[in-house]
N, C-alpha and C positions, 0 to 999 in steps of 0.2 A: 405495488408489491414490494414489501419489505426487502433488507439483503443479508438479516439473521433471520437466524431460525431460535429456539428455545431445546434444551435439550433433550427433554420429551421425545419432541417431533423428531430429533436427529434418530433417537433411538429406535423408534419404527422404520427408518430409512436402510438402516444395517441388512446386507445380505442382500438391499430389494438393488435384481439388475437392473442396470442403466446409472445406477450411481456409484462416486467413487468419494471415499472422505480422505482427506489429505492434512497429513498433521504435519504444522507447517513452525513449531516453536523454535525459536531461537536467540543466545543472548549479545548482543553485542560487546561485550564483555568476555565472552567466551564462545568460540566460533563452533564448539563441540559440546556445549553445554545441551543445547536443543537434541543431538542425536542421542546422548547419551541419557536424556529423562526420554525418550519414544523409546529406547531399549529397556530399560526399567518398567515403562505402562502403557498405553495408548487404548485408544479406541479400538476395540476387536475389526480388524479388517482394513485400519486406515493404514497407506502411505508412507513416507517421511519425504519429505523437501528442507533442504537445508537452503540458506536465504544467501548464503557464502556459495555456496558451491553447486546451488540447480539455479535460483531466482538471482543472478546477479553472472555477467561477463568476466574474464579476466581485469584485473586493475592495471592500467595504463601509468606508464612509469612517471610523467609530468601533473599525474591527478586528472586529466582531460576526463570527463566522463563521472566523476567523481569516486565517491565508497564502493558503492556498489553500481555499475554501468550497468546498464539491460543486456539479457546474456544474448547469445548469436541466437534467433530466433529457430534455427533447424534442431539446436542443442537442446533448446528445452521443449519443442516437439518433440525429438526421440524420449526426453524423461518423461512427457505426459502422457507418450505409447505405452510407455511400457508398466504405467499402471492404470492401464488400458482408459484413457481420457481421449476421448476422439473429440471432435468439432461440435457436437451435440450431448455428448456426456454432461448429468446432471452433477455436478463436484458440490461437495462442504468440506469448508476447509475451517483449522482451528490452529490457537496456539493458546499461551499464554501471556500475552506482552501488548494486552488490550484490545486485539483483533489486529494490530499493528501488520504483523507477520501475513497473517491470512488475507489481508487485504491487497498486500503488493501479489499475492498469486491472483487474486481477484482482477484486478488491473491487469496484468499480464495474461492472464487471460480474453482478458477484450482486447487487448492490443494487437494477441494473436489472430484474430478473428472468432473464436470461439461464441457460437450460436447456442448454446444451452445454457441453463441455470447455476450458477453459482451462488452458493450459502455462506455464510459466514454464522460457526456454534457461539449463540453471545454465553459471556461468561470463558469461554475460556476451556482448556481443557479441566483447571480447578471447578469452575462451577459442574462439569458431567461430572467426575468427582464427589463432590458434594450431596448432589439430587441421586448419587448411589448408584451410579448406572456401571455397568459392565467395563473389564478395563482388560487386557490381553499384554503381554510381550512376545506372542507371536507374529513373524515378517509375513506379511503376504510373497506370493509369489510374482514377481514380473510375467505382464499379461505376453502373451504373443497376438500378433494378427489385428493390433488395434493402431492404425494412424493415425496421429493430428497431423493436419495438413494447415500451414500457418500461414493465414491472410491479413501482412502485417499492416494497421491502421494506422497510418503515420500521424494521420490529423490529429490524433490524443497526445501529441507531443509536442512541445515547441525546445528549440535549441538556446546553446547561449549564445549567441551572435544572434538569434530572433527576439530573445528577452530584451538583450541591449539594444536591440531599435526599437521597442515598444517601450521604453523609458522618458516618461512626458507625454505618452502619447492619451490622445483622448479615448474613450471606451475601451479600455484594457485594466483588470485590475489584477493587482497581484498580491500574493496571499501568501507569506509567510507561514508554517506550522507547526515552527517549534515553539519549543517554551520561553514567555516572555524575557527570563535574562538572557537567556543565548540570542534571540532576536534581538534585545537592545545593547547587545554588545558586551554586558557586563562579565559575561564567562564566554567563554569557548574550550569543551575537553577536546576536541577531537580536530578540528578544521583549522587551516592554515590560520585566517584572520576573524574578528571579533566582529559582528553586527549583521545587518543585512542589506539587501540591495536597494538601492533606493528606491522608495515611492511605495514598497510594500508594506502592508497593514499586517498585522497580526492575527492570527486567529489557530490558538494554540488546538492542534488534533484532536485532543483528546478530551476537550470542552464538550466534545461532538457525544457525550456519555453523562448519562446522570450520574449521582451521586453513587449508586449501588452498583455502576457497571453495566446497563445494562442500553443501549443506544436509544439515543433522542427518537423523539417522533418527525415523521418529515414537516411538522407544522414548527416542533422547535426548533428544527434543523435550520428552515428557512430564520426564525429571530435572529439565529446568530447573527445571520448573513443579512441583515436587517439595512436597508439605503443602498442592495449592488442593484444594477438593474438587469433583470432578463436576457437585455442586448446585449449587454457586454461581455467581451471575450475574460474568462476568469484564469488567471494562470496558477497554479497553486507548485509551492515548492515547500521543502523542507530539510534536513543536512543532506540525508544523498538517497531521495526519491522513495522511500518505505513510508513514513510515517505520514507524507503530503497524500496517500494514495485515501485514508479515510475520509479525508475532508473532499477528495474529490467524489468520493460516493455520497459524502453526507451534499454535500450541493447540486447533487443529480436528485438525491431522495428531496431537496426544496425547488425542485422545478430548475434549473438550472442545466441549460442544454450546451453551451458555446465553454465546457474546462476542459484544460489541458493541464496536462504536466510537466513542468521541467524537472527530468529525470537524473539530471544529474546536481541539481539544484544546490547548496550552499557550499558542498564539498567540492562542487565542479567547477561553481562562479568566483568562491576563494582562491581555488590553485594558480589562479591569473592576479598577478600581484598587479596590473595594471585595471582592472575591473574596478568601477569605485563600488563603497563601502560605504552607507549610512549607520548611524547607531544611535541612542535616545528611544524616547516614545515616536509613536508611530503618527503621521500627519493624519488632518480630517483623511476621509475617505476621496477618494478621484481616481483619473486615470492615471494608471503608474506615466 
C-alpha cells in the first residue's frame, strides 16, 4: 500500500469520521509563511501544524539536537488531541514543499506509536488547487475528549555518539539527503560546517519524485537504492531531520525493513566542531 493518496480520493475523505487532514506547509525561510497561506486557504476541515512550533522541540543553545530536535513527545500528543488524532486516527496530511513537511508528521507519527493510516496529498496543496477542489479559511475547532497516548519507538532513531561508532563499520550504510553541493561541501546556507559525515553516499530526497511531482513507484524506489542490501542496517540523515524522513518512507515503500533516523542529522553532527567532516564525491558504496 501506497503512502499518497491522489486528490480526488482525499476529496471523498472530507467530513468522513475517523479522519483528520493536517496542513502541515511551511517555509524555512519564513517561520510564519506556512500559517499565514492556511489563513488565506486550506483544505475545508484540515488542521495547521507548524514544523517550528508543533513538529520540532525547543533549540538547545550549543546546536545539540540540531534545527529542529523532536519536540517532547507528551507536547505533541496534546496537539494531535486536540484536533482529535488518537492512536488509530486515519490522518492526510499536505503541504507545499514536496511532501517534505507532511512527511516529518508522517514519521512522527510512527515514532509515537500511532497504529492508523497516515497519507501523504501528492502534489501538494497547489495540485488540490489545480484539480479545482474546494478550499475554506475557516479554523476548525479543537476536538475535546480525544487522547493520543504516545508509545515512543526509540528503535527508529539512532544518536550522534551511535552514528560515530558505526563509522567503518561493516553492514550499516548511511544515506546523506540533501542536495549534492551541500553534501559535497561546496555550499553550506545554514549549518555550522561544509560536507558530510564520512562514509555517507548521497541520495538527494527529492529524486524520490518524478519529473511531474508525483512519487516513484516502490519498484523505482528500490533502483535508486540499487547494490544496499536487505540486511543492512540504513541510517538516513539530512540538515536537521525533515527532509531525510522521505527517503526513509521511500526505502520502506523498496522493501527495506532495518532504517533509521538521525534526527538531528547534519545540523546536529556540525555543531561539534570536533566531529570529522568528509566533503568531494561520494566513495563506492559500503559500510559507512
Amino acid at each position: 500500500m501506497t503512502f499518497y493518496k491522489k486528490a480526488d480520493w482525499v476529496l471523498e475523505q472530507l467530513g468522513v469520521e475517523g479522519t483528520v487532514i493536517v496542513d502541515a506547509r511551511y517555509a524555512l525561510n519564513d517561520s510564519e509563511a506556512g500559517a499565514r497561506a492556511y489563513e488565506e486557504a486550506h483544505i475545508p476541515g484540515a488542521y495547521y501544524v507548524s514544523l517550528s512550533h508543533d513538529l520540532s522541540g525547543p533549540k538547545r543553545p550549543n546546536g545539540e539536537g540540531g534545527r529542529h530536535p523532536l519536540p517532547e513527545p507528551q507536547a505533541l500528543a496534546a496537539v494531535l488531541g486536540r484536533m482529535g488524532i488518537g492512536n488509530d486516527t486515519t490522518v492526510i496530511a499536505y503541504d507545499d514543499q514536496g511532501g517534505a513537511m507532511a512527511s516529518r508528521l508522517r514519521w512522527l507519527l510512527q515514532w509515537l506509536g500511532h497504529d492508523g493510516q497516515v497519507y501523504l496529498l501528492e502534489g501538494g496543496f497547489a495540485g488540490w488547487q489545480a484539480a479545482g477542489h474546494p478550499v475554506s479559511t475557516e479554523v476548525p475547532e479543537e476536538v475535546e475528549g480525544v487522547t493520543f497516548t504516545p508509545v515512543v519507538r526509540e528503535d527508529m532513531l539512532v544518536s550522534r555518539d551511535e552514528v560515530k561508532a558505526r563509522i567503518g563499520k561493516s553492514g550499516t550504510v548511511l544515506i546523506d539527503s540533501r542536495e549534492a553541493p551541500r553534501y559535497r561541501g561546496e555550499v553550506e546556507p545554514l549549518d555550522p560546517a561544509a560536507g558530510h559525515i564520512p562514509g555517507a553516499i548521497n541520495r538527494f530526497w527529492n529524486e524520490g519524485k518524478r519529473a511531474d511531482g508525483t512519487w516513484k513507484s516502490p519498484e523505482e524506489q528500490a533502483e535508486r537504492f540499487a547494490g544496499f542490501s536487505k540486511d543492512d542496517e540504513i541510517i538516513v540523515y539530512c540538515g536537521s531531520g525533515v527532509t531525510a524522513t522521505p527517503n526513509v518512507f521511500a526505502l520502506q515503500e523498496a522493501g527495506f525493513r532495518n532504517v533509521k533516523l538521525y534526527a538531528g542529522s547534519w545540523s546536529d553532527w556540525s555543531s561539534d566542531s570536533g566531529n570529522p567532516v568528509a566533503t568531494g564525491e561520494e566513495q563506492e558504496l559500503k559500510g559507512v
